[in-house]
C-alpha positions in Angstrom: 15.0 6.7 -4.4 13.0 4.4 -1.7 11.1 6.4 1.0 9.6 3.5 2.4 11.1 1.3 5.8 10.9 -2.2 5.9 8.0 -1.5 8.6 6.3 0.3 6.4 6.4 -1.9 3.8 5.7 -4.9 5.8 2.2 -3.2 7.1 1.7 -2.0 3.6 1.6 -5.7 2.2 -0.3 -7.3 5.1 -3.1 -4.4 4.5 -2.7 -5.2 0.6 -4.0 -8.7 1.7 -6.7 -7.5 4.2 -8.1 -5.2 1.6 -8.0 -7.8 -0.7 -9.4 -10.9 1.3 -12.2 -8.2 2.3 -13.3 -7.2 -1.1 -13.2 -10.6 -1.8 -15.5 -12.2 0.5 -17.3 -9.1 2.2 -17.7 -6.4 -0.8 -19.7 -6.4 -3.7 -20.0 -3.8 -6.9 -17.7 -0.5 -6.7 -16.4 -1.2 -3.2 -14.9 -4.2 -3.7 -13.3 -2.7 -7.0 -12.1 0.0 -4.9 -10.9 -2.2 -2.4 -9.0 -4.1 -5.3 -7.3 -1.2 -6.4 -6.2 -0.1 -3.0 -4.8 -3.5 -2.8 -3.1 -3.6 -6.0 -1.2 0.2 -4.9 -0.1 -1.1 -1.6 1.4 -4.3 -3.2 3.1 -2.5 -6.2 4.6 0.6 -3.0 5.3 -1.7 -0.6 7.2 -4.3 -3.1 9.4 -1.0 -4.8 9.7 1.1 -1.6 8.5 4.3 -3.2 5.7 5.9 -2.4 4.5 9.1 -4.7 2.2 10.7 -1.9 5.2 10.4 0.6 7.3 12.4 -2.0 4.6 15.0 -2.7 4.6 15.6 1.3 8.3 14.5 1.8 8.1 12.5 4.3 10.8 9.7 4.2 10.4 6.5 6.6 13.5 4.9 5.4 15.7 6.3 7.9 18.1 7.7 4.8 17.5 11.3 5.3 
Protein backbone atom coordinates (compact mmCIF):
# COMPACT_ATOMS: atom_id res chain seq x y z
CA UNK A 1 0.00 0.00 0.00
CA UNK A 2 3.28 2.47 0.03
CA UNK A 3 3.38 4.95 -2.93
CA UNK A 4 6.29 6.62 -1.64
CA UNK A 5 10.37 5.81 -2.75
CA UNK A 6 12.90 5.91 -0.40
CA UNK A 7 13.90 9.37 -2.27
CA UNK A 8 10.92 10.57 -1.67
CA UNK A 9 10.76 9.90 1.70
CA UNK A 10 14.15 10.84 2.44
CA UNK A 11 13.40 14.63 0.94
CA UNK A 12 10.09 14.37 2.70
CA UNK A 13 11.81 14.10 6.23
CA UNK A 14 14.70 16.50 5.67
CA UNK A 15 11.82 19.14 4.58
CA UNK A 16 9.86 17.92 7.81
CA UNK A 17 12.96 19.32 9.71
CA UNK A 18 13.48 22.54 7.61
CA UNK A 19 9.91 23.47 8.07
CA UNK A 20 10.17 22.73 11.48
CA UNK A 21 13.63 24.43 12.44
CA UNK A 22 11.99 27.46 10.37
CA UNK A 23 8.90 27.87 12.28
CA UNK A 24 10.89 27.48 15.09
CA UNK A 25 13.29 30.15 15.04
CA UNK A 26 11.98 32.42 11.96
CA UNK A 27 7.95 32.29 12.27
CA UNK A 28 5.69 33.61 14.68
CA UNK A 29 1.68 33.32 15.21
CA UNK A 30 -0.39 31.15 12.35
CA UNK A 31 2.71 30.67 10.22
CA UNK A 32 4.76 28.97 12.32
CA UNK A 33 1.59 26.77 13.29
CA UNK A 34 1.18 26.17 9.76
CA UNK A 35 4.63 25.41 9.25
CA UNK A 36 4.31 22.91 12.32
CA UNK A 37 1.64 21.06 10.81
CA UNK A 38 3.32 20.74 7.46
CA UNK A 39 6.10 19.33 9.39
CA UNK A 40 4.14 17.00 11.39
CA UNK A 41 2.42 15.55 7.67
CA UNK A 42 5.68 15.07 6.10
CA UNK A 43 7.10 13.20 9.16
CA UNK A 44 3.96 10.92 9.72
CA UNK A 45 4.10 10.22 5.09
CA UNK A 46 7.47 9.96 4.84
CA UNK A 47 7.88 7.55 8.06
CA UNK A 48 4.65 5.10 6.56
CA UNK A 49 5.25 5.59 2.79
CA UNK A 50 1.79 6.49 1.91
CA UNK A 51 0.81 9.54 0.82
CA UNK A 52 -3.18 10.27 0.40
CA UNK A 53 -2.77 13.18 -2.21
CA UNK A 54 -0.50 10.78 -4.30
CA UNK A 55 -3.45 8.26 -4.22
CA UNK A 56 -6.16 10.81 -5.09
CA UNK A 57 -3.83 11.66 -8.33
CA UNK A 58 -2.20 8.14 -8.57
CA UNK A 59 0.91 8.80 -8.92
CA UNK A 60 3.11 6.02 -7.40
CA UNK A 61 7.07 6.83 -6.84
CA UNK A 62 7.71 3.51 -5.44
CA UNK A 63 8.70 1.90 -8.52
CA UNK A 64 5.90 -0.97 -7.69
CA UNK A 65 3.51 -0.21 -10.49
Amino acid sequence: MKNEGIWDRIVRFVLALVFFAVGSLYVDGYARLALYVLSLMMVITSTTGFCLLYKFLDIDTSGKK
